[in-house]
N, C-alpha and C positions, 0 to 999 in steps of 0.2 A: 911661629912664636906669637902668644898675645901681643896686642899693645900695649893694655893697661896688666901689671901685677894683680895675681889673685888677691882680693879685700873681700873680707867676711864682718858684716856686721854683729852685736848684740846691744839691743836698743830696750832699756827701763825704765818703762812710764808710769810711774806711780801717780799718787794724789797730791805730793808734794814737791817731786822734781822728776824731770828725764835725763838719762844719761844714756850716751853710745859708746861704744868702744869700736874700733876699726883694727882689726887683725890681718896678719899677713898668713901666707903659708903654712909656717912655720908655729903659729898660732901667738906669735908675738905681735904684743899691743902697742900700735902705730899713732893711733889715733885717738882721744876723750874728747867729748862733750858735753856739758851740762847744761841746763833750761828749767824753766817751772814744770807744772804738773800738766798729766796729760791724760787725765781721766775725762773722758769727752760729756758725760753723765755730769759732773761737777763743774765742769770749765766750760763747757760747750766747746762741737765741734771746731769751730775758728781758732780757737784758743789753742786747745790739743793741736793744732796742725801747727799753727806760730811755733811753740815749743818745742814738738819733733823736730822742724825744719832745723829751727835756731841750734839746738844740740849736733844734729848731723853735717850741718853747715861746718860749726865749732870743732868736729871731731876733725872732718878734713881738712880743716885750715892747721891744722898739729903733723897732720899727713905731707903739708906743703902742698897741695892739689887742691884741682876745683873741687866740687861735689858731682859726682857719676855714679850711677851704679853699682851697686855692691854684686857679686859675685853668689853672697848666698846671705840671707837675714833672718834671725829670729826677732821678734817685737814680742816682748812679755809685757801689757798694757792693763792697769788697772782701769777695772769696770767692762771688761769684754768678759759677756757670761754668754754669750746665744749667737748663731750665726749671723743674724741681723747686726752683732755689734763690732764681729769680726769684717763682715763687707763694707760696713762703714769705715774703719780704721783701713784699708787693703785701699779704697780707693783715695783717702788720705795721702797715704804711705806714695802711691803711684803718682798724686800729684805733686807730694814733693821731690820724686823720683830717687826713692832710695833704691829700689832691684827692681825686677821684671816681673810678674807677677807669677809664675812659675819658680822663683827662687827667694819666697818669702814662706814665714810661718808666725801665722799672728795667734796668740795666745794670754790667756791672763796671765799677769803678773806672779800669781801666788806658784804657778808650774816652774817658772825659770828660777824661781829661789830654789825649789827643793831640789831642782837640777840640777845648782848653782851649788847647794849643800850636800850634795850627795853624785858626785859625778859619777867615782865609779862602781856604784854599789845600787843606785836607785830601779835598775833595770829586773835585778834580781832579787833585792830584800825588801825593797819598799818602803817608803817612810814618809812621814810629817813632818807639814811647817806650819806655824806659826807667824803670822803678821802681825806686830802693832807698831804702828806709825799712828799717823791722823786719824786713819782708820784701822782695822780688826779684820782680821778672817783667817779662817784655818784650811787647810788640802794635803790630802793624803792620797798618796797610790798605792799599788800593792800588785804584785804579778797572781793572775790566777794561775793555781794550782791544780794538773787533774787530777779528779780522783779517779779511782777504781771501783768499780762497783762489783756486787757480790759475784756476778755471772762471771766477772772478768773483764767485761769491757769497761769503756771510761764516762765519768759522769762530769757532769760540768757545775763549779764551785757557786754556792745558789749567791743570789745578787737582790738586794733590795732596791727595785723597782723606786723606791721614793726618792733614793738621795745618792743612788750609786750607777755609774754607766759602766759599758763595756767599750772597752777603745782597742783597737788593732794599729798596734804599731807599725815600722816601716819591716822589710820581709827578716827575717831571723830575728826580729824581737818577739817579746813575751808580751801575749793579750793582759791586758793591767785592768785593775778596778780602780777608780776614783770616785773621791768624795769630799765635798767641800761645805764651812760652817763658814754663819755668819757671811760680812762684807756686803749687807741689802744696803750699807748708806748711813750717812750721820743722823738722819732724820727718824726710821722706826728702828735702828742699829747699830753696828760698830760698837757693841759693850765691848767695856774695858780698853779702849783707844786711848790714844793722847788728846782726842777731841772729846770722850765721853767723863775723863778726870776732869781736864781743863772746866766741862760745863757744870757736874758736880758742885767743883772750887766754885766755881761764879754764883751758884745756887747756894751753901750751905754761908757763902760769906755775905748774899744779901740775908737767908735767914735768920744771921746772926746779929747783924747790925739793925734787924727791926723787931728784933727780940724773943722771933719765932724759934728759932734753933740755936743751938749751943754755941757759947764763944767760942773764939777761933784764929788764928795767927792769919787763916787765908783771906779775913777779911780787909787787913792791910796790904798783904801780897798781892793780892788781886789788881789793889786799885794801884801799888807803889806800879805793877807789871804792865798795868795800861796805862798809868801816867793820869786819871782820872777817877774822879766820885764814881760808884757806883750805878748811881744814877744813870750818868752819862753814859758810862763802859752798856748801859742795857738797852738805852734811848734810842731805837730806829735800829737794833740791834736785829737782824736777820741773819740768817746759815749761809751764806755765799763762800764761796774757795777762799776768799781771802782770809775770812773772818771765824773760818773752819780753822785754819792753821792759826792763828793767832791765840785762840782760845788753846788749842793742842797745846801749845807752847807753855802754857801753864803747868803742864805736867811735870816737869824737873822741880816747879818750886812748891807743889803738892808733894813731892817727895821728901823735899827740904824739908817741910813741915814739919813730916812724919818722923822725919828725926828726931826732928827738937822733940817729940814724943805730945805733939799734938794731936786729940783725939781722933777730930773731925778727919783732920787730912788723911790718917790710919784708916780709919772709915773707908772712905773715899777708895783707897787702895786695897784695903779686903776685898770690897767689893769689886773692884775690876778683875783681881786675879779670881775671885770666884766664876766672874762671869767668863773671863778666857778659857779656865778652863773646863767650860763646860764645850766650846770648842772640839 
C-alpha cells in the first residue's frame, strides 16, 4: 500500500492569478490555492515561480499536509507557446517540487479551458474558446476526419501549414488540428481585452479633456478610478503587470458608461467585440 494517498493536481496560471486544485482518487477536491499571475513573459521568471509555489503551498495547507509530490499534474500556464517556454516552466515546476517530471503536462492556458468547457464532448466534436481577461486569445481544436478518396483508399484532412499543427494524442485518441488567434501581448495585441478597453478609456478621456475628441463620462471615470489628474494617472506611466491589470480594471466602468448611453465608451466597446471576433 502507498504511503502518501493518490493527489492529482490542476494548476491555472493566467496573467492575472494562479490557482491549483488538489484532488483525490475519487476526483474530489481536497485542496485550492491562489496566488498572482504567472505568465513568466510579463512577470518574469522569479515571479511566475513565487506564485506557482505560493498557490501549491496554499492548496496543501487546505489538504492538512506538507507540500510533496503530486501523483500526476496538468499546468495550463499563460504565455507557454514553443518548447523553449514549456522547458522553462517544467524546470520551474521541478524546483518547486510539484511531481516528477514524468508525471507532468505543461501547456497553455487557452487548452485546459476548452478542456475545462468541454470535457466530455472535446475529443470528438471539437470546439472553441475564447479568452478575455487582461489579455485576448482564441484556440480551437477539432479531430481530423478521413476521408475517402476516389480509388477507395483514405486521404488525410488538408491542414494549413500557417496557423494549424497535427498533434497525436495519447493511444486511442483521435489525431486533432489546432489553431490559435491573437494572445502576442499587451504591447502589439490583446485586442479587445480588459487591458485594450481600459487603455482606449485612458486615451479617448485625455482626448477629451484637451479638446482633441469627444466629450465623455470616461474622463471623470478614469481619474475618479485612479484617484488622480490625468496627468498623473500617465506621468512615468509604462506597461508593467501591475499597471497592465490596473488599467484592465477599467473595463466594468467603460461598460458602465456605455450604459448611461455614452458615445465614446460605446465606441470603445464596438470596437473590441469587432476586434474578438475576428478571433
Amino acid at each position: 500500500m502507498d504511503a502518501h494517498p493518490f493527489i492529482a493536481a490542476g494548476i491555472d496560471g493566467g496573467g492575472s492569478h494562479t490557482r491549483v486544485v488538489l484532488v483525490d482518487a475519487q476526483g474530489n477536491t481536497v485542496g485550492f490555492g491562489e496566488a498572482g499571475p504567472a505568465n513568466y513573459h510579463s512577470v518574469g521568471l522569479a515571479t511566475a515561480e513565487r506564485n506557482l509555489s505560493k498557490a501549491f503551498k496554499a492548496a496543501w495547507e487546505e489538504v492538512g499536509q506538507s507540500p510533496r509530490f503530486c501523483d500526476h499534474v496538468c499546468l495550463g500556464l499563460a504565455g507557454v507557446a514553443t518548447d523553449d517556454d514549456r522547458e522553462r516552466m517544467l524546470q520551474v515546476a521541478l524546483q518547486i517540487g510539484i511531481a516528477p517530471k514524468n508525471r507532468m503536462t505543461i501547456d497553455h492556458d487557452m487548452r485546459i479551458a476548452l478542456a475545462g468547457a468541454m470535457p466530455d464532448r472535446l475529443a470528438t466534436t471539437g470546439g472553441i474558446v475564447l479568452i478575455v481577461g487582461t489579455g485576448s486569445a482564441a484556440f480551437g481544436q477539432v479531430p481530423i476526419r478521413t476521408m475517402q478518396a476516389d480509388s477507395g483508399g483514405a486521404g488525410v484532412s488538408p491542414v494549413n501549414d500557417n496557423s494549424i499543427s497535427l498533434e497525436v494524442g495519447p493511444d486511442g485518441q483521435p489525431m486533432i488540428q489546432t489553431a490559435r488567434a491573437g494572445g502576442m501581448g499587451s504591447l502589439f495585441d490583446d485586442a479587445g481585452s480588459g487591458y485594450d478597453i481600459g487603455r482606449r478609456a485612458v486615451t479617448a478621456a485625455i482626448r477629451a479633456a484637451d479638446g482633441r475628441g469627444e466629450a465623455t463620462v470616461l474622463t471623470d471615470i478614469v481619474q475618479r478610478a485612479f484617484g488622480a489628474t490625468l496627468r498623473d494617472i500617465v506621468t512615468g506611466m509604462s506597461p508593467t503587470p501591475t499597471k497592465r491589470e490596473n488599467i484592465a480594471r477599467l473595463a466594468p466602468h467603460v461598460i458602465d458608461a456605455a450604459d448611461q448611453h455614452d458615445r465614446v465608451a460605446d465606441g470603445i466597446l464596438c470596437a473590441a467585440g469587432e476586434e474578438l471576433a475576428l478571433c
